[in-house]
TIKOLSE-925917 format. One line per 3 residues: number of its first residue (from 1); their letters; for each residue x negated, y negated, z of C-alpha. Coordinates in Angstrom, 1 decimal, m for minus. Example, Ala and Ser with C-alpha at 12.3 -4.5 7.8 and 13.67 -1.06 7.14 Angstrom:
<nodes>
1) as) m12.3,4.5,7.8 | m13.7,1.1,7.1
</nodes>
This chain:
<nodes>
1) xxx) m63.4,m149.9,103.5 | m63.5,m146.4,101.9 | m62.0,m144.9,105.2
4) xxx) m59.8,m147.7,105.2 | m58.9,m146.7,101.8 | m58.2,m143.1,102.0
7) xxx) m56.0,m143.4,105.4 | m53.8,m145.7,103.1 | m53.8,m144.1,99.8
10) xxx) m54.3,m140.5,101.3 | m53.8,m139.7,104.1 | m53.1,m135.7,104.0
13) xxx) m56.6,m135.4,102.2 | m58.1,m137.4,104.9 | m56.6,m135.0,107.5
16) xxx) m58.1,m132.1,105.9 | m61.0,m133.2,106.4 | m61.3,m134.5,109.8
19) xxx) m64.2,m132.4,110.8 | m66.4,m134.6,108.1 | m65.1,m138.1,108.7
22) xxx) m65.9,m138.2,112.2 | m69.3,m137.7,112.3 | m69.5,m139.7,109.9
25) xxx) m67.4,m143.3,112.3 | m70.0,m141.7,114.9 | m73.1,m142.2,112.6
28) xxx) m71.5,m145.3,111.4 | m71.6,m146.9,114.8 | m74.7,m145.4,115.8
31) xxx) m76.8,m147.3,112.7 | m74.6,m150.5,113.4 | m75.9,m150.4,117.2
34) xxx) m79.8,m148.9,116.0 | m80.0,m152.0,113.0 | m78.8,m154.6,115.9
37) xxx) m80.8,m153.2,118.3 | m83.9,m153.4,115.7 | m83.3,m156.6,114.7
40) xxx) m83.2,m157.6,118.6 | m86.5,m156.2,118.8 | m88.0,m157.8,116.1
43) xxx) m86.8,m160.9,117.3 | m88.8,m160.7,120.2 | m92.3,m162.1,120.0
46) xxx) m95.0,m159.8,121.5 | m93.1,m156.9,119.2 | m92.9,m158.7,116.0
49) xxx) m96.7,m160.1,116.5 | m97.8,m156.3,116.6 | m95.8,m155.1,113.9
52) xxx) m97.4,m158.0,111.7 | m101.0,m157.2,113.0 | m100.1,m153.5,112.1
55) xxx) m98.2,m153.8,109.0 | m100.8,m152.0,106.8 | m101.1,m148.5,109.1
58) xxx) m97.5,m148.6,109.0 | m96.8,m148.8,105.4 | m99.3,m146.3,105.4
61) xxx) m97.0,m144.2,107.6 | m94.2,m144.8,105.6 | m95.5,m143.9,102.4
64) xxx) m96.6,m140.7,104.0 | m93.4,m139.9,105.4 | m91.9,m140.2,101.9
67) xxx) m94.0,m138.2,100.4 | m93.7,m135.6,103.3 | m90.5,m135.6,103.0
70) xxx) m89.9,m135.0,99.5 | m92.5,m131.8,100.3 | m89.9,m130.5,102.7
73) xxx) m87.2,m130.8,100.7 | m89.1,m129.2,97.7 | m90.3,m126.1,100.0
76) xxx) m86.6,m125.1,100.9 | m86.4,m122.1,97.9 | m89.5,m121.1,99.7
79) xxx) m87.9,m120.6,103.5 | m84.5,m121.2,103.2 | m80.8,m119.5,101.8
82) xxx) m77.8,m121.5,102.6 | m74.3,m119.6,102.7 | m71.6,m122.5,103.5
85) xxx) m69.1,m121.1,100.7 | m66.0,m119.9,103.4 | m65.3,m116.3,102.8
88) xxx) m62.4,m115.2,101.2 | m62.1,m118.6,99.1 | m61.8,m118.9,95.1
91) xxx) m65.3,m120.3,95.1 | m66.7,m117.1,96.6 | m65.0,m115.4,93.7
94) xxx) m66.6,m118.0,91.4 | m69.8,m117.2,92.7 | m69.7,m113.7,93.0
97) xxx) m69.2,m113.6,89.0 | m71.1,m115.8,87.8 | m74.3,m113.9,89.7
100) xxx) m73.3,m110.9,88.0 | m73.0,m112.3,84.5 | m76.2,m113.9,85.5
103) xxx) m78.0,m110.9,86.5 | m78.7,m112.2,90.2 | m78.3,m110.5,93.6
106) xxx) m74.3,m110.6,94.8 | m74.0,m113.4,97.5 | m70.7,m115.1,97.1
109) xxx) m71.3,m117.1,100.1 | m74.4,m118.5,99.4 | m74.0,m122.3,98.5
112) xxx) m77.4,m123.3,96.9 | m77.7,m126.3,99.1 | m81.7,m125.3,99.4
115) xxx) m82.0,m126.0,95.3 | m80.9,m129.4,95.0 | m84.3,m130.6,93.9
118) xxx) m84.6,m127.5,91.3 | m81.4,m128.8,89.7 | m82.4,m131.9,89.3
121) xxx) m85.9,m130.3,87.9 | m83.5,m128.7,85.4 | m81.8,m131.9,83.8
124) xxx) m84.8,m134.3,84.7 | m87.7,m132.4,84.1 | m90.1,m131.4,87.0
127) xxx) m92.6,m134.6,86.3 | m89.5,m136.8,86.7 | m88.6,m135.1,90.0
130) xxx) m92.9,m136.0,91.4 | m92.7,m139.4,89.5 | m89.6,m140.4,91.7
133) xxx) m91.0,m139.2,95.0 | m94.6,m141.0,94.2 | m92.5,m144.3,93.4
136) xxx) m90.3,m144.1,96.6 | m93.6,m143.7,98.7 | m94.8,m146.8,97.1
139) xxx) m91.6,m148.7,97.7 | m91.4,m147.6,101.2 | m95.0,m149.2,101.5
142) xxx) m94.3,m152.7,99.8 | m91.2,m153.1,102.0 | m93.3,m152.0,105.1
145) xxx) m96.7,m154.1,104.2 | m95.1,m157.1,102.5 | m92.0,m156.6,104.8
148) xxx) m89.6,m157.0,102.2 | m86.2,m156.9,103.3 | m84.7,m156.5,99.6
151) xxx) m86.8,m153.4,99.2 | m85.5,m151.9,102.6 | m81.7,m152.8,101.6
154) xxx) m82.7,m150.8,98.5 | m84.1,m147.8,99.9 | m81.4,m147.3,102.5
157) xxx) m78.7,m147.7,100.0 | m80.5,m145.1,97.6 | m82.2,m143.1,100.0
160) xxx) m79.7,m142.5,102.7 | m77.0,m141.3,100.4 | m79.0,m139.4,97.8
163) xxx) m80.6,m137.6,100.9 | m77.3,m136.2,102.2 | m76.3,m134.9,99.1
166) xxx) m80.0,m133.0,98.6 | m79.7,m131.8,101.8 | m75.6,m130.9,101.9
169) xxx) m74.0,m131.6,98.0 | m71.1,m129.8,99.0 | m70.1,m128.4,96.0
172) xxx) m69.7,m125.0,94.2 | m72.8,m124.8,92.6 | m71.4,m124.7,88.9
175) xxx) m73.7,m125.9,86.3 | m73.6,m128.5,84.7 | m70.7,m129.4,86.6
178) xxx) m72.1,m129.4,90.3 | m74.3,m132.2,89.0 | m72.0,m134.8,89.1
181) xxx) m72.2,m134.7,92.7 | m75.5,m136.3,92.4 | m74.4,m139.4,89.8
184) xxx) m73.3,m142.3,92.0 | m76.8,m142.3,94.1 | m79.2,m139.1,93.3
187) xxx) m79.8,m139.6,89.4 | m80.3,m143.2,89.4 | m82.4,m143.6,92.2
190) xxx) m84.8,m140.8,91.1 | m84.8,m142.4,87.7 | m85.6,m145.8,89.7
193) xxx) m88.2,m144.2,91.7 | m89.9,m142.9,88.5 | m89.9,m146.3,86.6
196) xxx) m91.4,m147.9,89.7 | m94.2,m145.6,89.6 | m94.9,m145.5,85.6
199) xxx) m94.7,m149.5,85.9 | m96.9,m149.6,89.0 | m99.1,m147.1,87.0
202) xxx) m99.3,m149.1,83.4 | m100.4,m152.2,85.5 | m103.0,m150.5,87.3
205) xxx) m104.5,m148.6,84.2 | m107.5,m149.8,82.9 | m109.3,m146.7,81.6
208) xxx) m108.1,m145.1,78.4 | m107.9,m142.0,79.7 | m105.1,m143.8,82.8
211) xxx) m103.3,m145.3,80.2 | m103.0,m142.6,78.4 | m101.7,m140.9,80.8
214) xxx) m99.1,m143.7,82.1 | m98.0,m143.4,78.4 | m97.7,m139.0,78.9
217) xxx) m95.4,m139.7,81.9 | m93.4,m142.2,80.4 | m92.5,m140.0,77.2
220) xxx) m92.2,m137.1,79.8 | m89.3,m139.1,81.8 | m87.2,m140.2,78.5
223) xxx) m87.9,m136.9,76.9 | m87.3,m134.1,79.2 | m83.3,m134.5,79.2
226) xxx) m83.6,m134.2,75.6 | m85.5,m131.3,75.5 | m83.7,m129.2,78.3
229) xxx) m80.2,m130.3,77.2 | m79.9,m128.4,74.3 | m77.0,m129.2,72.2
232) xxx) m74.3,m130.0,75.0 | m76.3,m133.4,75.1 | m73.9,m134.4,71.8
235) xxx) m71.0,m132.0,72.4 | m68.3,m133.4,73.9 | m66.4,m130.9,76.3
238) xxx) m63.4,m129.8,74.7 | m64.2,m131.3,71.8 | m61.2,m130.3,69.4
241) xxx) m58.3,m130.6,71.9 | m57.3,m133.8,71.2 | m56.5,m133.0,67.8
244) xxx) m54.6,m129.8,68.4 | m52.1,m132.0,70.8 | m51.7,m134.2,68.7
247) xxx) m50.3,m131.9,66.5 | m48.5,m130.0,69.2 | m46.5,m133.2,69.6
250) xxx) m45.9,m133.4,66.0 | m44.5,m129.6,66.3 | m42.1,m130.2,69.6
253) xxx) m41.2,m134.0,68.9 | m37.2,m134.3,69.5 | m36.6,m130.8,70.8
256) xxx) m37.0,m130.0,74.6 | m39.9,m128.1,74.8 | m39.8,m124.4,77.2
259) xxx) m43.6,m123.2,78.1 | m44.4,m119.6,78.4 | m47.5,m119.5,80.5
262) xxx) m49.5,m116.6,80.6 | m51.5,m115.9,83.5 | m55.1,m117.2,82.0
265) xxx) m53.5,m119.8,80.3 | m54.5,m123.9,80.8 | m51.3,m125.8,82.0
268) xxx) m49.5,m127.3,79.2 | m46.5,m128.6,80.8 | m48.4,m131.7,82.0
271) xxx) m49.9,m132.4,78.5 | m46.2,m132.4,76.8 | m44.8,m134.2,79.3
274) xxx) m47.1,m136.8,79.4 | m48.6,m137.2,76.2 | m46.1,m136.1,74.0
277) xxx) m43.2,m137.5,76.1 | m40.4,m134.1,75.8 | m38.7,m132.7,78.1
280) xxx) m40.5,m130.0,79.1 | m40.1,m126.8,82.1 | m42.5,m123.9,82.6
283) xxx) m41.9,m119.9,82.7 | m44.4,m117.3,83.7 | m45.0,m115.1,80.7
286) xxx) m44.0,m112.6,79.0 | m40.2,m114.7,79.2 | m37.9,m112.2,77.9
289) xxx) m34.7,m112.8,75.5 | m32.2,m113.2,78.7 | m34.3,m115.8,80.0
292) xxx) m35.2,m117.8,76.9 | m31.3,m117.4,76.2 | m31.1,m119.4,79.8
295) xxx) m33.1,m122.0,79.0 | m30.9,m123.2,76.1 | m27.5,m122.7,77.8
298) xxx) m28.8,m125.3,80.7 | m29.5,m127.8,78.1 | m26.4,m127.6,76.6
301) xxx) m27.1,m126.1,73.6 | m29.6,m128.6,72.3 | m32.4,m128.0,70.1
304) xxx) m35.6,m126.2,72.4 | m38.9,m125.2,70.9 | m41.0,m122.8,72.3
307) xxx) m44.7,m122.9,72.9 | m47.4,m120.8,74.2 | m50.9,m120.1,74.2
310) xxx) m50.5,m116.1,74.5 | m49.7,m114.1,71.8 | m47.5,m111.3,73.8
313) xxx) m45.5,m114.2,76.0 | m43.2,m113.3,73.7 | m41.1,m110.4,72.2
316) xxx) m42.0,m111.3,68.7 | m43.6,m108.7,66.2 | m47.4,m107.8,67.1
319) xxx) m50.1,m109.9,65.4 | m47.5,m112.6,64.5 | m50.0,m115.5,63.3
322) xxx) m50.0,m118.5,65.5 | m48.9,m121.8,64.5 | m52.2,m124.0,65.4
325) xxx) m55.5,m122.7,65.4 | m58.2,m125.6,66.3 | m62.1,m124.8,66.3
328) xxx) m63.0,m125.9,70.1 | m66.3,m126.1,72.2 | m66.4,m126.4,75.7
331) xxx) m69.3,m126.6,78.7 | m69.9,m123.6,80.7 | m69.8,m122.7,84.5
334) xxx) m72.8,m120.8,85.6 | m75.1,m120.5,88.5 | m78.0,m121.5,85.9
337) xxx) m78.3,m124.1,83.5 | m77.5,m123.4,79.2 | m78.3,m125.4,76.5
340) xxx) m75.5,m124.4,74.3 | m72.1,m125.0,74.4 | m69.4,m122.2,74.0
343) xxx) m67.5,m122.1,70.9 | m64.1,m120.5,71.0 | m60.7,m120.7,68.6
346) xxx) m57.9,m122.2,70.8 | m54.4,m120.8,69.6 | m50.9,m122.3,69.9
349) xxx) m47.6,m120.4,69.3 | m44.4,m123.0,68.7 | m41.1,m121.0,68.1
352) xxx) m37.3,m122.5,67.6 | m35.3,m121.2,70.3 | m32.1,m119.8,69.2
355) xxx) m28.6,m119.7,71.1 | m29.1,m116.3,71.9 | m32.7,m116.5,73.3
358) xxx) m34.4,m115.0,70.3 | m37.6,m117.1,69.4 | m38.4,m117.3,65.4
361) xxx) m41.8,m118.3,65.0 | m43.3,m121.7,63.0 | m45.3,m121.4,60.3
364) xxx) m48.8,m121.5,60.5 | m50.1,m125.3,59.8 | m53.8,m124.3,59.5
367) xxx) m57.1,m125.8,61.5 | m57.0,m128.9,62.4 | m59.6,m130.7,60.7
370) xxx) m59.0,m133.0,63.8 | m60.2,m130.4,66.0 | m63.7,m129.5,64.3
373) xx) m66.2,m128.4,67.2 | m69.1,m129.3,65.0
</nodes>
């Protein structure tokens, strides 16, 4: 259905990326012909009367395997650098600066696929990370031993897609952003795996000391996000933005609108468009008096407003004040994890256009108390 989905919807991304979606119809196929072929098997009598007499060693097996397994896939900092970031692309550049703002080695093709497990360590908490793999060996035991079917159709549709993303996520790794890679499948499943194993603990506990503690890991699962999220935990990203467009509509509202983009600058043309409803185009800064003076002859004359979030777009006096100044906070990008947000002033220049091309600058309206990053 999700193929089926993205030939219809789209089919130029799906093209792109050819090289993943067929191994993927191959592996497809080959679990469709492996679970028939299994269930065949099973079927058959001398077969299913051994696994039954041998169910114990084998959930055994399969708790070890687990447990083995999450090992591995701990050990990989240990023996193992992945570079899978294609040279010459902008997340090598991404890369490449955030290691030297971070004080770390210059590799700009090195994709961190090896850490996947310390990033999780970093917004879960290390006791989280052993909590989940105990609990998954457990699970994989009850489905063997009491063979459970649910529990099986649980761990392969946790397990199987959390596993490819710790082993390939496939994304720049940008923190805290990379992590959303591992929300549909990773997070919750370690977080299920965890629970099973506190629960399985706190029934099992009879000594003070055991449920004691049960009790320590409990606290240690709810608590560690708290702890190591810092302050982003209740700071919305971008917090302030909303505000500050809502007064740039107020600013531009029945006037087309011309944006001077500077080359750092976050698109705007969308935002007016769309949310504010103008009519709207978009110059490359700095937009001399000749071109402004162009604008406004191709819509006939009518009323244009300028805006701009650079303060030399423009051939206006140095220092001219801007018109909106909003209090913002934003998330970072980094190779390692912060706690804090960072808090910046976003400025927004709105000028009347006149005939001639010469822009005369609004007054300054202030902060917008809509916009408070606290």
């Amino acid at each position: 259905l999700g193929y089926l989905d993205v030939r219809i919807n789209s089919p130029g991304y799906l093209h792109e990326h050819v090289w993943l979606y067929q191994p993927l119809i191959a592996m497809l196929v080959a679990c469709v012909v492996a679970a028939a072929a299994g269930i065949a098997l099973c079927w058959w009598t001398p077969l299913g009367s051994w696994l039954a007499r041998h169910r114990r060693t084998l959930g055994t097996v399969a708790l070890w395997s687990v447990l083995a397994l999450a090992a591995l896939l701990a050990s990989r900092p240990l023996w193992m650098v992945r570079r899978g970031i294609e040279p010459g692309s902008n997340q090598e550049w991404f890369i490449a600066a955030a290691q030297r703002v971070a004080g770390l080695p210059v590799d700009g093709r090195r994709s961190y696929d090896e850490m996947t497990l310390v990033w999780l360590g970093w917004y879960l908490g290390p006791v989280t990370l052993v909590l989940a793999a105990l609990g998954a060996a457990l699970v994989a035991r009850r489905a063997v031993q009491g063979r459970r079917p649910e529990l099986v159709v649980l761990l392969v549709a946790l397990g199987v897609p959390s596993l490819l993303y710790l082993l390939r996520p496939s994304i720049t790794p940008d923190m805290i952003w990379a992590m959303r890679r591992f929300l549909p499948a990773v997070i919750p499943a370690a977080l299920l795996g965890a629970g099973w194993f506190v629960h399985w603990a706190a029934v099992r506990a009879r000594a003070t000391w055991a449920r004691v503690l049960t009790a320590l890991a409990a606290v240690a699962v709810l608590g560690a996000p708290l702890a190591t999220w810092g302050s982003i935990l209740r700071t919305p990203e971008y917090v302030g933005r909303a505000g500050e467009v809502a007064a740039l509509c107020e600013q531009v509202e029945g006037s087309r609108v011309v944006v001077v983009r500077g080359r750092t600058d976050p698109p705007l043309l969308p935002t007016l468009r769309i949310v504010c409803d103008v009519d709207v185009i978009e110059v490359r800064g700095p937009a001399s008096q000749a071109t402004l003076a162009a604008v406004r002859e191709a819509w006939d004359g009518q009323p244009v407003r300028l805006v701009t979030m650079s303060g030399d777009a423009v051939d206006w006096p140095l220092g001219t004040p801007a018109t909106l100044v909003t209090p913002m906070a934003r998330w970072p990008h980094a190779i390692l994890p912060t706690n804090d947000p960072i808090r910046f002033t976003s400025r927004v220049w709105v000028a009347e256009v006149a005939a001639d091309g010469s822009a005369d600058p609004v007054a300054p309206q202030g902060a917008q108390t809509a916009g408070s990053a606290e």
